[in-house]
Structures are given as C-alpha cells and as structure tokens.
ZAMARGU-4260 file (C-alpha; in steps of 0.2 Angstrom, whole numbers, plus 5000, padded with zeros to 4 digits):
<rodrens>
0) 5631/5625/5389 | 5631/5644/5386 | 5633/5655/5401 | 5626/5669/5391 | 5611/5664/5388
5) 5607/5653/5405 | 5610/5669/5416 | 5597/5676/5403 | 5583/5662/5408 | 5585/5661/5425
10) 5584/5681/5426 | 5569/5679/5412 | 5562/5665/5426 | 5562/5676/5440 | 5555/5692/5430
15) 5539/5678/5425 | 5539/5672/5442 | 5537/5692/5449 | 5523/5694/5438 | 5513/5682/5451
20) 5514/5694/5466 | 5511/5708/5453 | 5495/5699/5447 | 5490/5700/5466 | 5494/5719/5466
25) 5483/5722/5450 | 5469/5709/5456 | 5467/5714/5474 | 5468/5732/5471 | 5452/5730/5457
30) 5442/5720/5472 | 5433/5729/5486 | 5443/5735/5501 | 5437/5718/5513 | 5441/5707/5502
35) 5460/5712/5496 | 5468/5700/5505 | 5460/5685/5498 | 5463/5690/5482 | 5479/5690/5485
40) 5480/5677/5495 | 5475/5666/5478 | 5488/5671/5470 | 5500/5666/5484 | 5491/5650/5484
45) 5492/5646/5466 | 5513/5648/5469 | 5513/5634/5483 | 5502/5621/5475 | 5508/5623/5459
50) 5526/5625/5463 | 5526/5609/5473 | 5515/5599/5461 | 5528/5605/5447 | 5542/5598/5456
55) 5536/5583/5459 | 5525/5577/5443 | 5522/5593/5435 | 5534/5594/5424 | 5538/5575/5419
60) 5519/5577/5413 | 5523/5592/5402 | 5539/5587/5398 | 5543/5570/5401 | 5543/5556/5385
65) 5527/5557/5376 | 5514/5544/5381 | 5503/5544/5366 | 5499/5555/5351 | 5507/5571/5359
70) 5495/5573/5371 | 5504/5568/5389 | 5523/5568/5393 | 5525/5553/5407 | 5522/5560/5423
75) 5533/5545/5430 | 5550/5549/5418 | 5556/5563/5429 | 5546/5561/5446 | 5553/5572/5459
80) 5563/5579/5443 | 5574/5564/5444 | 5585/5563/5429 | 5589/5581/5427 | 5599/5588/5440
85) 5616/5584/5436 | 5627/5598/5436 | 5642/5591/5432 | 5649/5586/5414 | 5635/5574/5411
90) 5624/5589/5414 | 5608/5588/5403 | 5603/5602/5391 | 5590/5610/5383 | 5597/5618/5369
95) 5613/5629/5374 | 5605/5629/5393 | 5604/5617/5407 | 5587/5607/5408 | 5588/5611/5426
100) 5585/5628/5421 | 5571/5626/5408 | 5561/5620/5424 | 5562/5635/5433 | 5557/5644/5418
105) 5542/5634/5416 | 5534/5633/5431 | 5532/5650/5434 | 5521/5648/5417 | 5512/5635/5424
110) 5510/5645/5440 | 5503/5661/5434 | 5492/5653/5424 | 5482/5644/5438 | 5483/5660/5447
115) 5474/5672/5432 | 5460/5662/5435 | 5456/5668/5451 | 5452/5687/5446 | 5434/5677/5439
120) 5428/5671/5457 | 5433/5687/5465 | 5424/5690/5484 | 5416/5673/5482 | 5427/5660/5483
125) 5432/5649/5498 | 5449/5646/5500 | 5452/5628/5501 | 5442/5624/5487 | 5450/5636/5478
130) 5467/5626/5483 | 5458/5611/5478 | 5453/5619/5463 | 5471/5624/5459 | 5479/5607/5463
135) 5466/5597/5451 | 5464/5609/5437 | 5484/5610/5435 | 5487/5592/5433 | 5473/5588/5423
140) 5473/5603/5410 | 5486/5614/5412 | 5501/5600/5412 | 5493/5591/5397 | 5490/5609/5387
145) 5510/5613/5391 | 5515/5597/5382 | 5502/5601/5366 | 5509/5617/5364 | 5526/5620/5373
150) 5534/5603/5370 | 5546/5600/5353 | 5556/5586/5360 | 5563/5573/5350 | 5569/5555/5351
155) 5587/5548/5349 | 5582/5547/5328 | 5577/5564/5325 | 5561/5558/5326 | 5547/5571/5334
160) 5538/5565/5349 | 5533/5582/5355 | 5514/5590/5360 | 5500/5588/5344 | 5497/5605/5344
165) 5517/5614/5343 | 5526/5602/5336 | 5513/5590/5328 | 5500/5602/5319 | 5514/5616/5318
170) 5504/5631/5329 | 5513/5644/5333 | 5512/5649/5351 | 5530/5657/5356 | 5527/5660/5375
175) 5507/5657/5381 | 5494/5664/5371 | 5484/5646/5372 | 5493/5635/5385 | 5490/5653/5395
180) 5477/5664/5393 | 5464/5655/5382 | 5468/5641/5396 | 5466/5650/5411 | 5451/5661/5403
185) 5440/5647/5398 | 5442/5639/5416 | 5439/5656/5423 | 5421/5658/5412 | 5417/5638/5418
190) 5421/5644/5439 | 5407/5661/5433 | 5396/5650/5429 | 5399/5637/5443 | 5399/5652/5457
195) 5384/5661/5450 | 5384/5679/5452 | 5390/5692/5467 | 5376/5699/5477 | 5373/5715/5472
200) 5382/5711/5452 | 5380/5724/5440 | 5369/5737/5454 | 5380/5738/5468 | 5394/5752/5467
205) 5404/5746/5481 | 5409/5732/5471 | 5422/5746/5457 | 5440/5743/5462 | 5445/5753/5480
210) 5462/5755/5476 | 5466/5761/5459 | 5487/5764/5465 | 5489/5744/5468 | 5479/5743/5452
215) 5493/5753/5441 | 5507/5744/5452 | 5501/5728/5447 | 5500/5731/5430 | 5516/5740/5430
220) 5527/5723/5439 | 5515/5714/5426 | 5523/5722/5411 | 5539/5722/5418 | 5540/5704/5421
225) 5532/5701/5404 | 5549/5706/5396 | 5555/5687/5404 | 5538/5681/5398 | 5538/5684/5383
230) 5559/5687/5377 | 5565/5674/5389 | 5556/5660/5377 | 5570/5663/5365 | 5578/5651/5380
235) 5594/5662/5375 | 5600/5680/5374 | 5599/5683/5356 | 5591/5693/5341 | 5576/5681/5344
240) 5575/5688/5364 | 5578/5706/5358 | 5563/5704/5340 | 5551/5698/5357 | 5557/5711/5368
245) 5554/5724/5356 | 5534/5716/5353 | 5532/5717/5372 | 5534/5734/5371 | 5527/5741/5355
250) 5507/5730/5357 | 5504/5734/5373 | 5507/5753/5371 | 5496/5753/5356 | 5483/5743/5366
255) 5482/5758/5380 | 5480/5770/5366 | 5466/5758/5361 | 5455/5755/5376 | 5456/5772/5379
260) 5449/5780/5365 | 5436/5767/5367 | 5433/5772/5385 | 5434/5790/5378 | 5422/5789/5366
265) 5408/5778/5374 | 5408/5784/5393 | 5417/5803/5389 | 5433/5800/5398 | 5448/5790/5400
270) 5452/5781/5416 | 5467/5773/5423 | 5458/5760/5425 | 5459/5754/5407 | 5476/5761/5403
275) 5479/5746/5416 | 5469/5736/5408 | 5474/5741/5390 | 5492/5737/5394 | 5488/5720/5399
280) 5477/5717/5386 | 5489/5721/5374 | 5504/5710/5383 | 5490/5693/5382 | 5487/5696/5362
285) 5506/5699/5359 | 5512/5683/5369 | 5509/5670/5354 | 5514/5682/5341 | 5528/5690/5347
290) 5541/5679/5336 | 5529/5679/5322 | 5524/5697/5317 | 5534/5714/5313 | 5535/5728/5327
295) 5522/5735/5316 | 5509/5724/5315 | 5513/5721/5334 | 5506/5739/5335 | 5492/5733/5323
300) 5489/5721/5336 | 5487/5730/5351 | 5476/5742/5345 | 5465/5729/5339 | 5466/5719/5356
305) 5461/5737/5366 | 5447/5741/5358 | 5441/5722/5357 | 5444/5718/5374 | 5438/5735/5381
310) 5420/5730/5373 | 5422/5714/5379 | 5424/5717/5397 | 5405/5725/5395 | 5398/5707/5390
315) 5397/5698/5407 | 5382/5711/5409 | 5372/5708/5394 | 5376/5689/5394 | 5374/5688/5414
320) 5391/5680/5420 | 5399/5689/5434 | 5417/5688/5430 | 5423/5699/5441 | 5439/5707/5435
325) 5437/5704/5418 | 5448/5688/5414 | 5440/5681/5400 | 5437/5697/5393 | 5453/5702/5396
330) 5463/5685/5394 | 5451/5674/5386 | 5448/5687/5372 | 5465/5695/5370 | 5470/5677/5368
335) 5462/5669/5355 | 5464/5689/5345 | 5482/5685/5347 | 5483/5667/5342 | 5473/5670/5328
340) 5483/5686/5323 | 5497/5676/5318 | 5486/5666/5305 | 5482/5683/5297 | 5502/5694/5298
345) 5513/5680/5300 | 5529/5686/5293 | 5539/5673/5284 | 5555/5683/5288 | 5552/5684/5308
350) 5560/5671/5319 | 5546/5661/5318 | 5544/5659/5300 | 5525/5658/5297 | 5516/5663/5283
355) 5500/5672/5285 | 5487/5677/5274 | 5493/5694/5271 | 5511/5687/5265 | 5502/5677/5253
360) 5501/5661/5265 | 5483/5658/5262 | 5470/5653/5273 | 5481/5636/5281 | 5491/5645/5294
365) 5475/5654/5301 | 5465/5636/5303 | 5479/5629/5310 | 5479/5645/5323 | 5460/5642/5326
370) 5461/5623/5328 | 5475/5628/5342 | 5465/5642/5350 | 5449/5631/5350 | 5454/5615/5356
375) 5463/5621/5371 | 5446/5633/5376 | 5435/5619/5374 | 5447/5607/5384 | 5450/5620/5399
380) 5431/5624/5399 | 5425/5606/5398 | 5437/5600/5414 | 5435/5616/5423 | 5419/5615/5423
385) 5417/5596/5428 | 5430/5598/5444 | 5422/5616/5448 | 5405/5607/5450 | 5411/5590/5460
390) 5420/5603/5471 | 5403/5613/5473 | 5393/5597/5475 | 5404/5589/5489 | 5415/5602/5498
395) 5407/5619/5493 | 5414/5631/5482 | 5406/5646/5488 | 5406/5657/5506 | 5390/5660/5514
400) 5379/5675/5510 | 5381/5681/5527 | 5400/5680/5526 | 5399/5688/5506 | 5393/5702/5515
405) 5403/5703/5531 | 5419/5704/5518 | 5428/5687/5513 | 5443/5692/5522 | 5436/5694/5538
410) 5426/5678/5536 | 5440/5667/5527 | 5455/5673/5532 | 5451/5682/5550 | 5462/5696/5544
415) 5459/5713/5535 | 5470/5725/5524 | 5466/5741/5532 | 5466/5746/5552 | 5462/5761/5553
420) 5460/5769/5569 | 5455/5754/5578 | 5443/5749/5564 | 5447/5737/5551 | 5437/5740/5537
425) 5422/5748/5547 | 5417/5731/5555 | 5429/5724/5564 | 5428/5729/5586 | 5443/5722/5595
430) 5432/5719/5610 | 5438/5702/5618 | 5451/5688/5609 | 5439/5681/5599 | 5442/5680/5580
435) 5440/5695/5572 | 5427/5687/5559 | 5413/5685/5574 | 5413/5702/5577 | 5408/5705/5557
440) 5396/5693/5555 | 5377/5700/5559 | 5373/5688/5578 | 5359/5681/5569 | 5368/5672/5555
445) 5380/5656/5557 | 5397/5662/5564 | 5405/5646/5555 | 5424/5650/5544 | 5420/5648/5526
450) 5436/5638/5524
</rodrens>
C-alpha cells in the first residue's frame, strides 16, 4: 500500500462526492424560485439511495467477479462489501491503495450519475417515484455500465475478466464520459419523453433560472470537485493525476470561451449563464479523454464541446422535448463529443496510449469509441425508458397540474426556499397549522400531496 497515493483517492472521493451538493446548487439555482428545493432535494435523494444500494450490492455488481461475457460483476461476491474490509496485513488492494478505498471512490461516481439525470424532469417530478426511479435505474443500468467500462480486473492467471467495453473491446474512457454522462443523458432524454412537457414550455418566461448566483456556485464546486473526478482516476498521486489535472483545467476554459462567443454571436450578448454552462460542458467532453489527448487538443476540445453543446441546448425546442436544464444537451452531447474525441487526437505518448486518426491510428480507435459511446446510450435509453413508464403506469411519475402550478415545493415537499416577509414565494398564508401546500393550491382543485 502507498500512503501517498491513498490520501490522494480518498481526498479525490470527497472532492467527487462535493460535486453532488454542487450539482444541487447549479440545478436548483437554474429552476424557478417554488421549485428550488425539490431540485435539490433529488440530488440529496440520489446520495441516500445510491449510497446504500452501493454498499450493499452496488459495487459487487460493478466490481465483483465477472458473471458472463463482461457484462455483470456478481452482485452476491461482496454483498454488504464482504471480503473487502480488512485493514490489517491481509488487507486487499487495488493497485498501490486499499480496495476499501476504491469503494468510496466509486460510489460517489455512481451517485452523481443518478443525480444528473434529474435536471431533465425539473418542476415535474414526484419525489417517490423519483426515488423509485433512482433505486431501479442504478441497479439495472448504471451498475452493469460500471463493469463494461470501469472494470480491468483479472484472474489468478493473468487472464482478463473485466467489463466488454474497457477491458474487452479496449475503449478508452479514463473517468466517466460513457458509464457518466452519455449514461445519465440518455435516461434523462427517455424521463423528457416519459413526463411530457412543463405547462407553459417554451412560452412561459417564469420558467429562466431565478437565481443565477447558486447557478455560478454550483458550477464553481462542480469544477472544483471535478479535479477528484477526473485526476483522482489515476487511483494514485502521480504524473498521470497531474496530465488529467492539467486537462480539467485547460478544456473547460476553452469551452466558456466557446459558448460564449456562440451566445454572443447569435443572441448579441454573453451571459453568465453559459459561461456556467460552458465550463461544465467542457468538464463532460474532457472526462474520457483527459489521459488520452495533449493540453492542446484538450483546448481543441473544449471549444469544440462549447459551441456544440451551446447549439444543442436549443434543440429540445425545435424537436419538442422539455428537458429542462439541458442534460442531454449538455451531458448527453458533451459526452459522446468527448468519447469520440479520443478516436480522432488520441496521442500514443499520453498516459493512456491511444492512437487516433490524426497520429496516424486510422479509423479502428474512433469505431471502437463509437461502439462505446453508442451501446451505453442505447442501453441507458431503452431501460430508462421501460422503468420510467411502468412507474407512470402504476404509481405516477408526474404531480398534478394544480400542484405544477401551485410550485412543486409547496405541494411535494410542504416547504419553500424563500420567506419573505411572512410570504413564501407569494403563495403561501400562515393562517392556521395546516400544511403550508393547502394554502397554495386553488380551493377548487384536489388538495392531495403529490408524493
């Protein structure tokens, strides 16, 4: 065991882990005002399920002894992590660190991943079937998708017994950019489409963000945390750490520089809104790549990812899916731009020792990039779509319309974010001890909790 580098990955863990409440911040800041806290309240969601289920079968499934054909690690091997939490001289390892701590590092992966999908369904969701939601999609897509791409395990022989896409097929995805972001955006596109539109999409102005400062906060605890994201899956503290670090930095700056030049030259001005959103775009597209590609074509990168995903954002109007704060525009997009990237600048001399097309590597690299980036789309869409519409068809996915209007927080969570002068977000009246969301709900419609 090096100490070195397993301060480095638990440090890295808590950083990716941060990036969770950050997400909240960044989410819940681009929502309208009466509906803040439920957005955050997904994300705060998405750390309790997933971090028990992680615990308990999570992380056998992604990590445990292949099953079959690198698609499933058996979620019985470590059940409850059993098997891994010796400390002693018997400890186990996973390279120069303890397994123990590769846990850590991992679930905070698998927990914001579930949790970037909830900026799709914004203001419209009910909360227990988003926990439902949560709880089934992780263990069905995001825990099998973690052993395809994450998992390079090998048997007493030498032998690889790994996931079909990393190990198998040889993609290269250092820290997330299909088991992350084209996961989660292709389950959010499927929840769009399951949910149907906000009322009001596309004509109602109330719906732009009411608090641009948690917007930039968000963003900014995003990128911060992002350096453990994307360095701290060296697993070590070492010139492979620092080549990623140095990535994390360089795309995401060209990628503001990007959206807002787009923003600039289509609307006549630059908002902070897409320097927000620039950054974050450009974080999603450098997450595969940032072993793979030089600092330059890191830069290369992120422009390309700002001005792609700052068109993209636009299309939910002309194709008529409400995704609401832009995750497959955003995550979807700069996700599959970033994994296929690689395919294309792929430099034999980074850590990660790809060949693309423009270091004479041909034309193999990219297809094995897109068979990556495609096959984890199509599987997240397919299932996401299939446990979004049982859930709809038997529980209810979505709040009333008289509650959608009233503000989900009122309604869901009987709470609001602002009290202002004994007002909380212009509708609430603290006129007996019922629940605040009775008063906010029109007398003529059901007074029922969208749980």
């Amino acid at each position: 065991m090096n100490t070195g580098d397993t301060a480095w990955v638990l440090v890295s863990a808590a950083l990716v882990l941060l990036m969770t409440p950050g997400l909240a911040f960044f989410y819940g800041g681009m929502t309208r005002a009466k509906g803040v806290l439920n957005m955050m309240m997904m994300s705060f969601g998405a750390i309790a399920v997933v971090g028990v289920l992680w615990v308990l079968f999570g992380y056998s499934a992604a990590f445990g002894n292949d099953v079959g054909g690198g698609l499933l690690g058996n979620p019985l091997q470590k059940l409850g992590l059993a098997g891994v939490l010796d400390t002693g001289k018997t400890m186990p390892l996973i390279g120069t660190i303890p397994e123990i701590a590769f846990v850590g590092f991992q679930a905070v992966f698998a927990i914001i991943t579930v949790a970037l999908i909830s900026g799709a369904i914004a203001d419209r969701a009910k909360f227990g079937a988003w926990m439902v939601f949560a709880a089934i999609w992780v263990s069905l897509v995001y825990f099998p998708v973690a052993h395809w791409v994450f998992d390079f395990s090998k048997d007493a022989n030498g032998n690889n017994t790994g996931g079909w896409l990393g190990q198998g097929l040889g993609v290269i995805d250092f820290a997330g950019g299909t088991a992350v972001h084209i996961n989660a955006g292709a389950a959010a596109l499927a929840l769009c489409l399951i949910l149907g539109k906000r009322k009001g999409f596309g004509k109602d102005p109330s719906h732009r963000p009411h608090n641009m400062p948690f917007v930039m906060l968000g963003a900014g605890l995003l990128w911060f945390g992002w350096f453990g994201f994307n360095a701290g899956s060296a697993l070590g503290a070492n010139g492979v750490a620092a080549f990623a670090w140095i990535n994390t930095l360089a795309a995401p700056c060209a990628a503001i520089l990007g959206w807002l030049l787009v923003e600039k030259l289509r609307d006549g001005h630059a908002t902070s809104l897409g320097a927000a959103s620039g950054a974050v775009a450009g974080l999603v597209a450098i997450t595969p790549a940032c072993s793979a590609v030089t600092p330059f074509w890191a830069m290369v990168l992120g422009l390309l990812a700002g001005v792609v995903c700052a068109m993209a954002v636009g299309l939910k109007f002309r194709l008529g899916f409400d995704d609401s704060l832009d995750v497959v525009g955003v995550h979807l997009v700069g996700g599959i731009i970033g994994t296929l990237f690689i395919g294309l600048a792929a430099d034999p001399n980074a850590p990660a020792a790809g060949q693309g097309l423009f270091y004479g590597g041909g034309l193999e690299l990219l297809g094995k990039q897109s068979i990556g980036a495609f096959s984890v789309l199509l599987y997240s869409f397919v299932l996401a779509y299939a446990i979004g519409w049982v859930i709809n068809k038997t529980m209810g996915f979505r709040i009333s319309a008289a509650h959608e209007a009233a503000g989900i927080d009122i309604s869901v969570h009987a709470e609001s974010a602002y009290d202002i002068g004994g007002r909380i977000s212009g509708s609430f009246h603290p006129l007996d001890g019922n629940p605040a969301w009775q008063h906010a709900v029109p007398a003529h419609t059901e007074s029922k909790v969208d749980a």
